[in-house]
N, C-alpha and C positions, 0 to 999 in steps of 0.2 A: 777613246779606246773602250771597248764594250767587259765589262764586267764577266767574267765563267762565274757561275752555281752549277755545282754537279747534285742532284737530284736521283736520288735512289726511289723509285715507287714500287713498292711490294702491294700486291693485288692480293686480297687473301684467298683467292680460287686459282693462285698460282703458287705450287706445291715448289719449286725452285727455290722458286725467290724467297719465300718466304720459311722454307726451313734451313735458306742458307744466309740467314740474317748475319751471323757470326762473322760468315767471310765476307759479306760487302763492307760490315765496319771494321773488318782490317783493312779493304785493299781502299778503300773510301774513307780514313777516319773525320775528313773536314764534310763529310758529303751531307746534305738537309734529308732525311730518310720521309718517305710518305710513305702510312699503311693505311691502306685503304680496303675497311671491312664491310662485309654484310652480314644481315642476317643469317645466322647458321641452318635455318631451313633452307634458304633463298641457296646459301654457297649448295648445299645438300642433292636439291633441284636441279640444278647446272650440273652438279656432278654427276648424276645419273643420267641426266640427257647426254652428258660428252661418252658417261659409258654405253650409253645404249647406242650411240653413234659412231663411237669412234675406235672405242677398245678393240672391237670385234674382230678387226685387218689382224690384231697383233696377236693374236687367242693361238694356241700351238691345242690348246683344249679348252673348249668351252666350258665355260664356268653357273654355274645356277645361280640362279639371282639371289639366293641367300648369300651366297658366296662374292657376289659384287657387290651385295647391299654392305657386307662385315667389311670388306675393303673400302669402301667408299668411306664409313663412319672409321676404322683406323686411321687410315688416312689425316680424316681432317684432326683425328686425335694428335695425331703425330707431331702434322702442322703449328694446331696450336699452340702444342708442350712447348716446342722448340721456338715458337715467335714470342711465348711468356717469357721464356725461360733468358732469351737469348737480347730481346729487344733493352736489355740495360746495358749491355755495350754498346750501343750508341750513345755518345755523350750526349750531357744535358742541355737543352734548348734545338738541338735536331735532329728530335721524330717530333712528327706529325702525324694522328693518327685520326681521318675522318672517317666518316659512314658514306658508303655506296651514294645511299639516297639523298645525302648532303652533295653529291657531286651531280645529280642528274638534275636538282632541282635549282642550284645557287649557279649563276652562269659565271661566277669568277673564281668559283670552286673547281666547277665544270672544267678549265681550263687546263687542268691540269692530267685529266683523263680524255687522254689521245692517243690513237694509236700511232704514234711517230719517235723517234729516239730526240729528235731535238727541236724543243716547242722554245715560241716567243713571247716572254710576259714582259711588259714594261720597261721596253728597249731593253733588255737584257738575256742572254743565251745561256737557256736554261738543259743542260744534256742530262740525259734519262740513261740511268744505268741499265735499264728492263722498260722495256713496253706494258701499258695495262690491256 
């Protein structure tokens, strides 16, 4: 009979997941939590290309790029307060919390950033609360 691990992965360029840290370790309090950051430039970067990409469908008034540059950086403000703030409700021994570039480069690290809801590590089934 195969073992459940419920695995919580918080991506830090996911503004969800990651300022609702509070609620996964209510509804999840046995759950192993992964945060998996980057560099704040690197998150910075991606977020201006998702704005220059993607915001623009949803704009009712288009905004000046000073005006998405101030959102982009509250934003990740927000984000962070709240994953400082909030990441000690997870009890002790599960979060785990790697770097980006430790997951692109270490392939057993790697493993764990997929875009699937239920990955397979060492015969055991591991279900993702969030996708990265």
């Amino acid at each position: 009979m195969e073992e459940e691990i419920l695995f919580a992965v918080i991506n830090q360029t996911s503004n969800s997941c990651t300022i609702f840290v509070w609620v996964l370790a209510q509804l999840f309090p046995k759950a192993q939590f992964i945060y998996m950051h980057r560099h704040p430039i690197d998150v910075f970067v991606s977020a201006a290309n998702m704005a220059d990409t993607t915001y623009w469908y949803s704009y009712l008034n288009t905004p000046t790029d000073d005006e998405v540059l101030d959102f982009i950086i509250s934003q990740y403000s927000i984000m962070m307060r709240h994953y400082l703030r909030d990441r000690s409700l997870i009890p002790d021994g599960n979060l785990i919390e790697v770097g980006f570039d430790e997951v692109t480069k270490d392939p057993m690290v790697g493993i764990i950033y997929q875009n699937r809801c239920i990955l397979r590590c060492n015969d055991m089934s591991i279900k993702s609360s969030s996708y990265v």
